[in-house]
C-alpha positions as CSV (number, residue, x, y, z in Angstrom):
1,X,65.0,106.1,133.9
2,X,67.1,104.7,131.2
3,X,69.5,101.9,131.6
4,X,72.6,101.8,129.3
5,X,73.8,98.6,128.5
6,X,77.0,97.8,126.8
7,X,77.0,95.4,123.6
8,X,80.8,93.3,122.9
9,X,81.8,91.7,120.4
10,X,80.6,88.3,121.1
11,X,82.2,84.8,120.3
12,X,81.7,84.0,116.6
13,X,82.5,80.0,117.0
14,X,85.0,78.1,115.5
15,X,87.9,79.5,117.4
16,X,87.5,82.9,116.3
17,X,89.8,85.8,118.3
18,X,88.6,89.3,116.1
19,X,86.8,90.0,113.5
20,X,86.8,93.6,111.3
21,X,84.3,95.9,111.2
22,X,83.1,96.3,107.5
23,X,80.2,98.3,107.9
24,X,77.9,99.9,110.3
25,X,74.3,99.1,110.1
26,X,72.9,101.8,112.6
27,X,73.9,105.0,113.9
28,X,74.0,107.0,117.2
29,X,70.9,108.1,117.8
30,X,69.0,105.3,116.0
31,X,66.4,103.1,118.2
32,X,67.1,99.5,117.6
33,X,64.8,96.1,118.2
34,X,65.8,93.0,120.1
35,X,68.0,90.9,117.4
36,X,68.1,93.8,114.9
37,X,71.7,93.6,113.1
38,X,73.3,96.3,113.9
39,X,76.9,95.7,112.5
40,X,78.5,93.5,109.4
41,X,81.7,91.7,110.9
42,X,84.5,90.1,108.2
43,X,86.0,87.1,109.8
44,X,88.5,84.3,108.6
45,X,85.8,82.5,107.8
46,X,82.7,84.4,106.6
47,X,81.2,88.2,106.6
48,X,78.3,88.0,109.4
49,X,76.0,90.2,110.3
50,X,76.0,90.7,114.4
51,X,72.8,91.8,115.9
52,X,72.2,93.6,119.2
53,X,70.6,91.7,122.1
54,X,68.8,94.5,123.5
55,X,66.5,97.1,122.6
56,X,66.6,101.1,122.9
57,X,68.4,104.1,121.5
58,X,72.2,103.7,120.6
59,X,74.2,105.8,122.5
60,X,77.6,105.3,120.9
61,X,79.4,103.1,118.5
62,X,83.0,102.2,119.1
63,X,85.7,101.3,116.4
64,X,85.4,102.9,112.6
65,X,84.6,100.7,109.7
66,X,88.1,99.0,108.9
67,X,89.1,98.5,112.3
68,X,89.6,95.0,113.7
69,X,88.7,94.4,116.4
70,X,89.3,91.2,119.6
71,X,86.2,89.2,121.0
72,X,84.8,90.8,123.6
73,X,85.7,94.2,122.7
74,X,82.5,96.9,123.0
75,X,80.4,97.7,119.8
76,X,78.0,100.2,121.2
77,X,76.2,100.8,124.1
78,X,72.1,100.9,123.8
79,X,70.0,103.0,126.2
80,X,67.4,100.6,127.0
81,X,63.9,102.0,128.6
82,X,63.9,105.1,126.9
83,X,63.8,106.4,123.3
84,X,65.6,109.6,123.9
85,X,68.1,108.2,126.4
86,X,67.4,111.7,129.1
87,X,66.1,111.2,132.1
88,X,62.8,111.1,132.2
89,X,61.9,110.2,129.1
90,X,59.0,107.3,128.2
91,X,59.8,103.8,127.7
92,X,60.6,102.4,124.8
93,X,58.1,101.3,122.3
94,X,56.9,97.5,122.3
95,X,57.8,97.4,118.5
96,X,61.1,98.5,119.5
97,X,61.8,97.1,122.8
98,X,60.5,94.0,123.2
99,X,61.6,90.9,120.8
100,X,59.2,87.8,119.0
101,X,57.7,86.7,122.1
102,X,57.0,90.1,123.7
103,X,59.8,90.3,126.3
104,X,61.4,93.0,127.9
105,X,65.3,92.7,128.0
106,X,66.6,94.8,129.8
107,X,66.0,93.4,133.0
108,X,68.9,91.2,134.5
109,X,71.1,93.1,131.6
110,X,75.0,94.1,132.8
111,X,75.6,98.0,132.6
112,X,78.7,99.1,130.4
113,X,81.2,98.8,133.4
114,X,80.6,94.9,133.8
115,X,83.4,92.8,132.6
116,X,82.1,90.4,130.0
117,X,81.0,86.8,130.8
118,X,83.5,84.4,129.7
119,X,85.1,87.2,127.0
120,X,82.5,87.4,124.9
121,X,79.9,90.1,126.6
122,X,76.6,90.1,124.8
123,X,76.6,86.4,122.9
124,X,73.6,85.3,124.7
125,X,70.6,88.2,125.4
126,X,69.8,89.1,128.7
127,X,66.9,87.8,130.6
128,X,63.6,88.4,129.9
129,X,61.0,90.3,132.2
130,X,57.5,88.5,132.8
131,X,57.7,86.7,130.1
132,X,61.5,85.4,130.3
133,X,62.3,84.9,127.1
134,X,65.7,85.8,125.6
135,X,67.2,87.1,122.3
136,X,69.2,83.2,121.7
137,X,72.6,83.3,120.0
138,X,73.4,86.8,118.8
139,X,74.6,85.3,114.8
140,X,71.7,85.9,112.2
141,X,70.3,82.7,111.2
142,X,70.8,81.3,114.7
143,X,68.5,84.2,116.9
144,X,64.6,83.5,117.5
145,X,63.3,85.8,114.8
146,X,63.8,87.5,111.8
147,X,65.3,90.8,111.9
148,X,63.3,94.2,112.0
149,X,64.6,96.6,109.8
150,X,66.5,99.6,111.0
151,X,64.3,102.9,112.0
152,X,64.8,106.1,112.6
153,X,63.6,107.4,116.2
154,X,60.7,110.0,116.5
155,X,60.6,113.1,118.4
156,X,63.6,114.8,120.0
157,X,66.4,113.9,118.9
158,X,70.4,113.6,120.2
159,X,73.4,114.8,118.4
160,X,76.9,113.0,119.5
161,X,79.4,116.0,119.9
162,X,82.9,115.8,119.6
163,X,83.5,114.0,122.9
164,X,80.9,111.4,122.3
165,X,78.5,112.0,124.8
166,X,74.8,112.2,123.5
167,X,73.1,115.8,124.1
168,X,69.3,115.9,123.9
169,X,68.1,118.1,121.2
170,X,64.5,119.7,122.3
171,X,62.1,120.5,119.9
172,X,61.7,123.6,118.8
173,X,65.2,124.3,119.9
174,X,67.9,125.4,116.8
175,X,71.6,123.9,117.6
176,X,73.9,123.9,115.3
177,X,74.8,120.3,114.4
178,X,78.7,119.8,114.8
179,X,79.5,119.1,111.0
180,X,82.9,116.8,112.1
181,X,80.2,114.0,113.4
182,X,78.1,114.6,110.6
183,X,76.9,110.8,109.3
184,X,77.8,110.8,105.9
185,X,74.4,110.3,102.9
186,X,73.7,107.2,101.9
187,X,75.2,106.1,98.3
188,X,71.5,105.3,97.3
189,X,70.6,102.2,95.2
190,X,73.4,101.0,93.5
191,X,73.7,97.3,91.9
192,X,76.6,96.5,94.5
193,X,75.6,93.2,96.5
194,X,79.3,92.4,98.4
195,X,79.6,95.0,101.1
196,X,83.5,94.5,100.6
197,X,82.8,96.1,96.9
198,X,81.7,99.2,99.1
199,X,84.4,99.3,101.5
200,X,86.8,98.8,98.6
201,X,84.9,101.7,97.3
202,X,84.9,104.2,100.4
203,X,89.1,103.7,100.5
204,X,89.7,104.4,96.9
205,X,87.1,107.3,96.8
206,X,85.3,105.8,93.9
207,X,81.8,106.9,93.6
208,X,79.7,103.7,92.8
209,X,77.0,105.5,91.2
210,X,79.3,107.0,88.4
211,X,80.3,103.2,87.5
212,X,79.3,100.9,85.6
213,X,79.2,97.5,86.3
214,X,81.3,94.6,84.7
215,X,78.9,91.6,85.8
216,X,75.3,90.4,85.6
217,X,72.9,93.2,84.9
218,X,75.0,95.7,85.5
219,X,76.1,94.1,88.9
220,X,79.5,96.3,90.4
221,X,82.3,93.3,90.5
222,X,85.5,93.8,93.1
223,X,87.5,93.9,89.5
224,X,85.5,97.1,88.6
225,X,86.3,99.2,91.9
226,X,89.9,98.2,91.6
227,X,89.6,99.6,88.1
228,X,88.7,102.8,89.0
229,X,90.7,103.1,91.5
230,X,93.7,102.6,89.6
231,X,92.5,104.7,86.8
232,X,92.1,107.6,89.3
233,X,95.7,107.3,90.4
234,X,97.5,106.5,86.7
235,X,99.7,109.5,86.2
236,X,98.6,111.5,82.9
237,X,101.2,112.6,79.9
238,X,101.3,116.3,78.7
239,X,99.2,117.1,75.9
240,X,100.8,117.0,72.4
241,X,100.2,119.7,69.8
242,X,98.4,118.6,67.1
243,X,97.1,115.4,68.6
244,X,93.1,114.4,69.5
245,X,92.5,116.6,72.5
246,X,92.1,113.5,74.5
247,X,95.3,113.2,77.2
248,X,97.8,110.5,76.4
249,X,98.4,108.0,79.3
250,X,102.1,108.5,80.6
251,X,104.1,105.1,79.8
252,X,105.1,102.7,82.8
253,X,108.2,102.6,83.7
254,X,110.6,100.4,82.4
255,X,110.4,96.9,83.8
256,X,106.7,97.8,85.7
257,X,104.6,95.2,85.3
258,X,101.1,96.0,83.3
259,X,98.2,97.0,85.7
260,X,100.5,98.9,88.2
261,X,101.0,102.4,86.5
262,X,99.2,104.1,89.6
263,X,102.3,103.2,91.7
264,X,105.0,105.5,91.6
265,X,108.8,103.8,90.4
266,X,110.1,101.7,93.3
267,X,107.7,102.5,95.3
268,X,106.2,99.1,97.6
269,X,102.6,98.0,98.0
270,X,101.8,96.6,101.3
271,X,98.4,94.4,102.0
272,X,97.6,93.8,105.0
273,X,97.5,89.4,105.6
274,X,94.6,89.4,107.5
275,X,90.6,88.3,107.3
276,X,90.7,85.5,104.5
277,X,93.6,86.2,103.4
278,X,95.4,86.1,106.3
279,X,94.2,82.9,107.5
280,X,94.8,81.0,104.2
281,X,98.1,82.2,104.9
282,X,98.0,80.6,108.4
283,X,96.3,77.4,107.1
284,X,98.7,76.8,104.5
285,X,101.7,77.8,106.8
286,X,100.8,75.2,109.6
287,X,100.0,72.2,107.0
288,X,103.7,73.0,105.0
289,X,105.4,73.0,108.6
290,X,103.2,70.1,110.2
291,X,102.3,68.1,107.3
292,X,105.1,65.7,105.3
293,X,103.2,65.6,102.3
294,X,103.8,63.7,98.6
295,X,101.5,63.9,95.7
296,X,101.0,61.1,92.5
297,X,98.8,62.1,89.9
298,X,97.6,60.6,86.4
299,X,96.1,61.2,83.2
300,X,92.4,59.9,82.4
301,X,90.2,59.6,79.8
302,X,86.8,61.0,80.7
303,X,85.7,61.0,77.7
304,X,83.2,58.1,78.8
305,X,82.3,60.4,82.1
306,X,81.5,63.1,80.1
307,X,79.1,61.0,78.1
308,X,77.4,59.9,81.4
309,X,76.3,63.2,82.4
310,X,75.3,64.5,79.6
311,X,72.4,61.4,79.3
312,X,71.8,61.9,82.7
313,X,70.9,65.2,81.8
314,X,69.1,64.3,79.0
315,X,66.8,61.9,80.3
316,X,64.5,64.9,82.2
317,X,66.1,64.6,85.3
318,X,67.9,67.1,87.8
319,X,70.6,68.4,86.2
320,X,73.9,66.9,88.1
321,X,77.1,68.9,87.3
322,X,80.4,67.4,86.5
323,X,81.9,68.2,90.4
324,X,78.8,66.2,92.0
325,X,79.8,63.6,89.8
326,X,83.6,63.7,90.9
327,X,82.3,64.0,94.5
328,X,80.2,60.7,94.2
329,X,83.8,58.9,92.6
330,X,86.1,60.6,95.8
331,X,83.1,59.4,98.4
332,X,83.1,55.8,96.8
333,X,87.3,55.8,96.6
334,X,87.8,56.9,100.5
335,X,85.2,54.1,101.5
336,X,87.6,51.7,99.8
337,X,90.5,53.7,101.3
338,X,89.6,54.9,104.6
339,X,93.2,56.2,105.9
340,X,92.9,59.1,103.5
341,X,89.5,60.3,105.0
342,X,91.6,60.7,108.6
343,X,93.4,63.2,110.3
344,X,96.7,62.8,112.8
345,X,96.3,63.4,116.5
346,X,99.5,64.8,117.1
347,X,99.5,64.6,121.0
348,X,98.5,61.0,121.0
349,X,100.8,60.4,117.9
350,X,97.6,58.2,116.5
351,X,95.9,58.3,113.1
352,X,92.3,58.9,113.5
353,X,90.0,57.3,110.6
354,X,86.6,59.5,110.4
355,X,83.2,57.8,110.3
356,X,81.8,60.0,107.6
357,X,83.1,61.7,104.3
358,X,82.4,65.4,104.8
359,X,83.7,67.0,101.7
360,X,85.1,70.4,101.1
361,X,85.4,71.8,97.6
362,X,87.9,75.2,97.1
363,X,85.5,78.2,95.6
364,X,87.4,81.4,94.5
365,X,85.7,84.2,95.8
366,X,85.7,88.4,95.7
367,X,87.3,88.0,99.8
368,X,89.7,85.0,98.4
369,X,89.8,81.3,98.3
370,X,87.0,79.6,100.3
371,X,86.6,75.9,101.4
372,X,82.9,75.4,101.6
373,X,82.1,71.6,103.4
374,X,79.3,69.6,102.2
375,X,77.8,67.2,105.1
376,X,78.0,63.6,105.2
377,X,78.8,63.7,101.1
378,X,78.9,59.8,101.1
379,X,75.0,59.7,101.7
380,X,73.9,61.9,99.2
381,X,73.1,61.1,95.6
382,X,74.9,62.9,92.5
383,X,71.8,65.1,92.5
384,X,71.8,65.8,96.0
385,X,75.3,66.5,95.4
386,X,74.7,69.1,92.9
387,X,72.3,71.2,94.7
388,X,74.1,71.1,97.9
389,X,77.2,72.6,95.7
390,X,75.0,75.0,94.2
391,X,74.1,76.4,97.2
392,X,77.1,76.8,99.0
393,X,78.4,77.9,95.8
394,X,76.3,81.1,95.8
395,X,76.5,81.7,99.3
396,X,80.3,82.1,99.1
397,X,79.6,84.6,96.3
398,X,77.3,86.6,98.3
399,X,79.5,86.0,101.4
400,X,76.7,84.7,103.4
401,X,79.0,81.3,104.3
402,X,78.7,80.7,108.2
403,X,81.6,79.5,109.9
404,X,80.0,76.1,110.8
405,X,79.7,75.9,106.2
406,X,83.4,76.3,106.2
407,X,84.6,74.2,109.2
408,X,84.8,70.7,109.6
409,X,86.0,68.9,106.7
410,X,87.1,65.9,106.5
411,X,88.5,65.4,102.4
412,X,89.2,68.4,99.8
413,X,88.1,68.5,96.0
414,X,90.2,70.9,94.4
415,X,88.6,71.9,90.5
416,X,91.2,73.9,89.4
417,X,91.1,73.3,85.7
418,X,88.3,76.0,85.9
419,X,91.1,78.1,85.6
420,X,92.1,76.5,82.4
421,X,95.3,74.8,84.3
422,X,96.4,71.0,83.4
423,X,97.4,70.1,86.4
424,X,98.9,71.3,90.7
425,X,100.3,69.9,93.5
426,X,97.7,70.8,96.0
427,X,98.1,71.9,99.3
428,X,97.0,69.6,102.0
429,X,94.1,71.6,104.0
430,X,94.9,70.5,107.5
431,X,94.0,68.9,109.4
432,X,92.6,67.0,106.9
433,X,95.0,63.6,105.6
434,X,94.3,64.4,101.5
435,X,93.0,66.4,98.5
436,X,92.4,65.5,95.2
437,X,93.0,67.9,92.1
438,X,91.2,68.2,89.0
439,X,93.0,69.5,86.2
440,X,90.7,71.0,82.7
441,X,89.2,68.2,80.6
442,X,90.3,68.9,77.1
443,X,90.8,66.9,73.8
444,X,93.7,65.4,73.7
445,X,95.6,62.1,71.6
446,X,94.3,59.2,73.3
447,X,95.5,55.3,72.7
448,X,91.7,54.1,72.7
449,X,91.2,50.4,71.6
450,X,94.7,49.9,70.4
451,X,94.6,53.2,67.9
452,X,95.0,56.4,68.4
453,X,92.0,58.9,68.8
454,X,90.9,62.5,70.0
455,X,89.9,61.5,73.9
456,X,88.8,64.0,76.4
457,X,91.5,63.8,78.8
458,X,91.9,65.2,82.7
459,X,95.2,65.0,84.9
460,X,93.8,63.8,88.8
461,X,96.1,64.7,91.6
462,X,96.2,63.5,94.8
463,X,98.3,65.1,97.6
464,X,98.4,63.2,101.1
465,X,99.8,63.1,104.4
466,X,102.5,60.6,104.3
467,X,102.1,60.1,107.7
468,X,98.4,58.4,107.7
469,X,100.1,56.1,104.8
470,X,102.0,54.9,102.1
471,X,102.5,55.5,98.2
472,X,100.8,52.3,97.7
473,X,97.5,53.2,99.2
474,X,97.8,56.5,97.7
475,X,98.1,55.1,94.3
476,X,95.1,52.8,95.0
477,X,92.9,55.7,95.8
478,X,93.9,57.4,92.8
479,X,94.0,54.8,90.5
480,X,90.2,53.7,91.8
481,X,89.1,57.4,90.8
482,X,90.9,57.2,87.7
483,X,89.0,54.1,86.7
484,X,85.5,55.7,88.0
485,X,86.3,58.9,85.7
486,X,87.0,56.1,82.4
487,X,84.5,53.6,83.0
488,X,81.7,55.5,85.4
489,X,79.5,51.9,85.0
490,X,82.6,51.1,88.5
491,X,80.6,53.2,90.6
492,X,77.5,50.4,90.2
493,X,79.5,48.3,92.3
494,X,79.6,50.8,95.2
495,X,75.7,52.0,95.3
């Protein structure tokens, strides 16, 4: 006899309330394996992949892919001891039942009308049978195997009508198959890697095998959805005779700006603040209202810097990129200036110096602006530094950050001069005390020995919480990193 068991949304750490569903990785019907993923999650923090605790036959899935859903919410109940889910059916099979170690779990398992335990339903599996052994912590990367790959169950097989209740199918047997719950065919292999690139796709209607993509190999970018999406909407002008048979875009309107001819005169776009977005929005909200900040900045030559790395480079080494080297100057100035690696307990109106420098560095990303956190930064070396950054780096790309990557900083290095800007006045990312900004290096007139020269200059920034300390201590910091940047031989002193 089949047990069904309900699967919730479970608690994704980090004070995490919802998350939105982005895409389903099973369907009703499928048979599933302890720790299988069988739905991709976008939080504030990072795109996970959630799998199930239990094994069985999914019996039905609840919220569509866009929907956002609360912590503890159901995802889909499983039919655990049975393949088919009727009565009377045979058990599951061990392949598909039973998790690394062997284990059974649906034995001490709540059904689907158990309240969750402490919110969260599902986040650690159920017991085990003889062997005891549970699924661990429901977030890939943190469960006790790898996941199996998603297969299709054999023999009779149940089709979800319009009420959602599962109806065996006997073989044999001809029933017409409801085409309103239809699943809809794969897209087949298409060079897409961010599963937000196929969401985006799904709204718009934009078939991603008809494009072509703008990055690496042919790799589908965010920018080339959007693209297509607003060339499918962009109004089209009557044909003029005598002129090239091709159709002659209609002109914006007066006063439109450029890229939005797909929206119709005075009509308003809404976006929805929510996911990354949403809490960037909150972040920077609470640290404006909370946090009385100030910001000093100056001009540096790094022309000597530059110099540096590049016979670093050359001597055979690990490579070491220009933000590792940065990091090395910020971890060396903080242990000189302590208050600014800090926060401010609020409730205890104290100032809290940190023991370690764990450094967050803003990436810009398809989902937004990321702030990845590199561990205990003041104990690794610049080549250390560089393949830590690296990493995180691509993971942001590929959305694979977990939420314990992008928590937990204790100082920000902001590089916006990749966007070929001079200079900012960051925003503090609280609760952190600082950040510093790095503006674009470019050559510039530099007073270099008493005469003027072609230098390669940078504008550093710092913006800090008034509150933790003074413009005096605030210049010190800066004017320390300054000094690293123009004569790196400073940072000797500090290994």
């Amino acid at each position: 006899m089949a047990q069904v068991l309900e699967f919730r949304l479970p608690d994704l750490g980090e004070g995490l309330t919802e998350a939105e569903i982005v895409r389903w990785l099973v369907s009703v019907g499928d048979v599933v394996a302890v720790d299988q993923p069988v739905v991709e999650v976008e939080t504030a923090k990072a795109m996970v992949e959630v799998p199930c605790p239990y094994g069985g036959v999914v019996t039905a899935r609840f919220g569509e892919e866009g929907t956002e859903l609360p912590v503890g919410a159901p995802l889909l109940t499983v039919a655990v001891g049975a393949v088919d889910g009727g009565p009377g059916a045979g058990p599951v099979p061990d392949a598909e039942a039973r998790g690394p170690g062997g284990g059974h779990r649906a034995a001490g398992s709540r059904t689907s009308g158990d309240a969750p335990s402490g919110g969260t339903g599902g986040s650690a599996g159920a017991a085990g049978g003889a062997s005891g052994e549970t699924s661990g912590n429901v977030l890939v990367g943190y469960g006790t195997g790898a996941p199996v790959a998603r297969r299709r169950r054999v023999g009779p097989r149940s089709v979800r009508p319009a009420s959602g209740t599962p109806v065996l199918r006997e073989p044999g047997v001809v029933t017409p198959e409801p085409a309103a719950v239809r699943e809809p065919a794969p897209e087949g292999p298409v060079p897409v890697i961010s599963p937000l690139v196929r969401k985006l796709a799904r709204q718009g209607g934009v078939d991603l095998r008809q494009l072509t993509g703008s990055g690496p190999e042919g790799l589908i970018l965010r920018a080339d959805v959007e693209r297509a999406v607003q060339a499918a909407a962009a109004p089209v002008a009557p044909m003029v005779p005598g002129t090239a048979s091709a159709p002659v875009p209609a002109p914006a309107a007066a006063g439109e700006p450029a890229g939005r001819t797909g929206q119709a005169a005075g009509q308003e776009i809404r976006i929805p603040l929510r996911g990354v977005r949403g809490a960037v929005a909150d972040k920077l909200s609470r640290s404006r209202s909370e946090i009385p900040d100030a910001t000093c900045w100056v001009d540096a030559d790094a022309t000597e810097l530059m110099a540096a790395r590049t016979a670093m480079n050359a001597a055979g080494a690990p490579k070491v990129s220009l933000l590792a080297l940065l990091a090395r100057i910020c971890t060396a100035a903080l242990a000189r200036h302590p208050e600014l690696n800090s926060r401010v307990d609020t409730e205890r109106r104290e100032v809290v110096l940190l023991p370690e420098v764990h450094l967050g560095f803003a990436a810009q990303t398809e989902r937004g602006l990321v702030v990845p956190v590199v561990r205990a930064a003041h104990r690794r070396t610049a080549e250390s530094l560089t393949e830590e950054f690296a990493r995180l780096t691509d993971a942001a790309r590929r959305s694979a950050l977990t939420p314990a990557e992008l928590t937990g900083g204790t100082f920000t290095l902001n590089n916006y001069g990749v966007f070929g800007v001079d200079g900012s006045t960051p925003i503090v990312n609280h609760p952190e005390a600082a950040m510093l900004g790095v503006g674009r290096i470019v050559p510039k007139p530099w007073v270099h020995r008493g005469e003027l020269a072609v230098r390669q200059v940078v504008q550093l920034s710092l913006t800090f919480d008034h509150r933790v300390c003074d413009g005096g201590t605030a210049g010190g910091f800066l004017r320390y990193v300054a000094d690293c940047v123009e004569q790196p031989a400073l940072l000797l002193r500090t290994l």
